[in-house]
C-alpha positions in Angstrom: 24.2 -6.9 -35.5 27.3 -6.8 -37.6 29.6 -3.9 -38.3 27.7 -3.3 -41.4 24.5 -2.7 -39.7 25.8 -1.1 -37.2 27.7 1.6 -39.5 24.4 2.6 -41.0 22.1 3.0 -38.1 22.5 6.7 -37.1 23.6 7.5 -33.3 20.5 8.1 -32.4 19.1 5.2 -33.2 21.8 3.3 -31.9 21.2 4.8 -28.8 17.7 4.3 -28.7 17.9 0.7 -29.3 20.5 0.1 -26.6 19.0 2.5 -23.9 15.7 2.2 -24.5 15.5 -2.1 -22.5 17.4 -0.3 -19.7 15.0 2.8 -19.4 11.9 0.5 -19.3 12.8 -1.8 -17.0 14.0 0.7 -14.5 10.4 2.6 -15.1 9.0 -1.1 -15.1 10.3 -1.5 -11.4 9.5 2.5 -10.4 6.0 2.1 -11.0 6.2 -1.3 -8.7 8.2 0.6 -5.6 5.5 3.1 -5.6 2.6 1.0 -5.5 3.7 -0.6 -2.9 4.6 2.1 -1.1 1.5 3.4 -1.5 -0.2 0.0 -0.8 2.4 -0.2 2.9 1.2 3.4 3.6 -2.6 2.7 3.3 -2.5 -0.7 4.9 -0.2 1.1 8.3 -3.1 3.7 8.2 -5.9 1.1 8.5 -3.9 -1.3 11.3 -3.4 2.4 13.3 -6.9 3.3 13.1 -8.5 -0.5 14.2 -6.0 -0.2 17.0 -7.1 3.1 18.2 -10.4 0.8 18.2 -9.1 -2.2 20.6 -7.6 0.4 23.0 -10.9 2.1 23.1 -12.5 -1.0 23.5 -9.9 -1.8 26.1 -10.8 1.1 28.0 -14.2 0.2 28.5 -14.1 -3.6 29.6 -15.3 -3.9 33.3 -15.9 -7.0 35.5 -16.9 -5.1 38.1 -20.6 -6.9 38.3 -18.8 -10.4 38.0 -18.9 -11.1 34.4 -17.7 -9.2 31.6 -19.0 -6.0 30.3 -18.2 -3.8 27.6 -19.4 -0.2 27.2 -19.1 1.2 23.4 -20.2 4.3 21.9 -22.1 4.8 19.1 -19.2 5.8 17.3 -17.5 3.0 17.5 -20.0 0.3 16.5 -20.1 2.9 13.2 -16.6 2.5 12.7 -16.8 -1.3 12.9 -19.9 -1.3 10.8 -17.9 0.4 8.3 -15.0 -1.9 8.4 -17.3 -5.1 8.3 -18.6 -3.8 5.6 -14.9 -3.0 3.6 -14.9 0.3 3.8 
């Protein structure tokens, strides 16, 4: 843009056109942090909840009767039903 052009573009426009790259690229890489905030949050719930899961299953490993047994409740083989499945 010359001086010319510039001269008869009101400051509003002027404005617009220079701030307006800036603003969406900053709103561009907003919208990115919080989805993956949102995506880190989710994915720290699920890793807490499956390892509630192995220290439950933890708890309940014996070798008392020489080989290896594992006691689960029912609760558990719904959760990991559920997770098989992608829920």
């Amino acid at each position: 843009m010359n001086w010319v052009t510039l001269h008869a573009l009101s400051l509003r426009r002027l404005l617009l056109l220079s701030l307006l790259p800036a603003m969406l690229l900053v709103g561009a890489a907003e919208v990115w942090q919080t989805w993956r905030t949102a995506v880190d949050a989710a994915n720290a719930a699920y890793d807490r909840s499956l390892l509630g899961a192995i220290k439950s299953m933890d708890a309940n490993i014996s070798t008392a009767s020489g080989g290896l047994g594992v006691e689960l409740p029912y609760r558990m083989l719904e959760f990991f039903e559920l997770t098989a499945n992608g829920h």
